[in-house]
N, C-alpha and C positions, 0 to 999 in steps of 0.2 A: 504494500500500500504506500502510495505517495501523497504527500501532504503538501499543495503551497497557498499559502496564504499572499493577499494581496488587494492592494485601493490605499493603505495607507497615503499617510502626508500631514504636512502640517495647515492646524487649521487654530481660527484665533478659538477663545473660551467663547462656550457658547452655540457654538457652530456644531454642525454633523457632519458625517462621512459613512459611509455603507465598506465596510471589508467584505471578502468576500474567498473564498478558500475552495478549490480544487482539487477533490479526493479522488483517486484512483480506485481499482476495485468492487468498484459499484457499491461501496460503502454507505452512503450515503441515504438514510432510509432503513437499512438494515442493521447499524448501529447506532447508539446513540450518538449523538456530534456535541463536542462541548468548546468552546473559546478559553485560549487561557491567555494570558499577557504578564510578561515577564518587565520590571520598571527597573531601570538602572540602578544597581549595586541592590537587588531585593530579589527575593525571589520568583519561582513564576511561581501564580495563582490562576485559580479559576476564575474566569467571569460570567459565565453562560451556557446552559446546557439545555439539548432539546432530546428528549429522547424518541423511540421508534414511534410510539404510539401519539407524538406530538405534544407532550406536556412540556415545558421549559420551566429551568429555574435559573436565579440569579443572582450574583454574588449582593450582598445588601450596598456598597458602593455604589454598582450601576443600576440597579431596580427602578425603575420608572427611566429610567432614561434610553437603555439598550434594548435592541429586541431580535432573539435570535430564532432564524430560519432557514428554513432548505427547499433545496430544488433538486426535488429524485432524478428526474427526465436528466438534470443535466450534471447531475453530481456534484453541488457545489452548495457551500453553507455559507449562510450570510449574520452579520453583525451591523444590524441599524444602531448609529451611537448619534444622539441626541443630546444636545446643553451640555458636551466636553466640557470638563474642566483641565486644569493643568495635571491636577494627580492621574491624569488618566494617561497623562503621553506613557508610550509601554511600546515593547515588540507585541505586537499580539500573532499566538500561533492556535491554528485546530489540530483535535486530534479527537479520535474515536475512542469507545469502551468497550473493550481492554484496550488501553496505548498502542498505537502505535509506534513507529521509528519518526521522530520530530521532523519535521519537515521543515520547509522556507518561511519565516514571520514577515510579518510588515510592520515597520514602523509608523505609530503613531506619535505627532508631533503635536501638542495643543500649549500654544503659547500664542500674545499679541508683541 
């Protein structure tokens, strides 16, 4: 299975951006998908997880603000991130349940 994640950049507080990640395997659908994002000198965390059956949950940080989903047809998981703040600038990576091998992050950048 291949992971890459991508759509990052920087954007001022406030602002959104959709990532958007590209799973190999047909993954997609058939396990759960969850967003993590790793912030400079911290570790990674979870941010968002959608499972097969389409329930989601979310780290309490982004909760009302983030909104994660997927697209079976085309095997790819998305992250709507709404009202950035700066704690949020992160690599952010997907990965499925059980992990997979980590794949490509994209950086998020939220600064004015």
């Amino acid at each position: 299975v291949q992971l890459q994640a991508y759509g990052g950049g920087l954007v001022q507080p406030g602002g959104s951006l959709r990532l958007s990640c590209a799973a190999s395997g047909s993954i997609v659908g058939r396990s759960s998908m969850t967003w993590y994002r790793q912030a400079p000198g911290k570790q990674r965390e979870w941010v968002a997880r959608i499972a097969t059956a389409g329930s989601t949950n979310y780290a309490d940080s982004v909760k009302g603000r983030f909104t994660i989903s997927i697209d079976k047809a085309k095997n790819l998981v998305y992250l709507q991130m709404n009202s950035l703040k700066p704690e949020d600038t992160a690599v952010y990576y997907c990965n499925g349940v059980p992990l997979y091998s980590w794949g490509q992050g994209t950086l998020v950048t939220v600064s004015s």
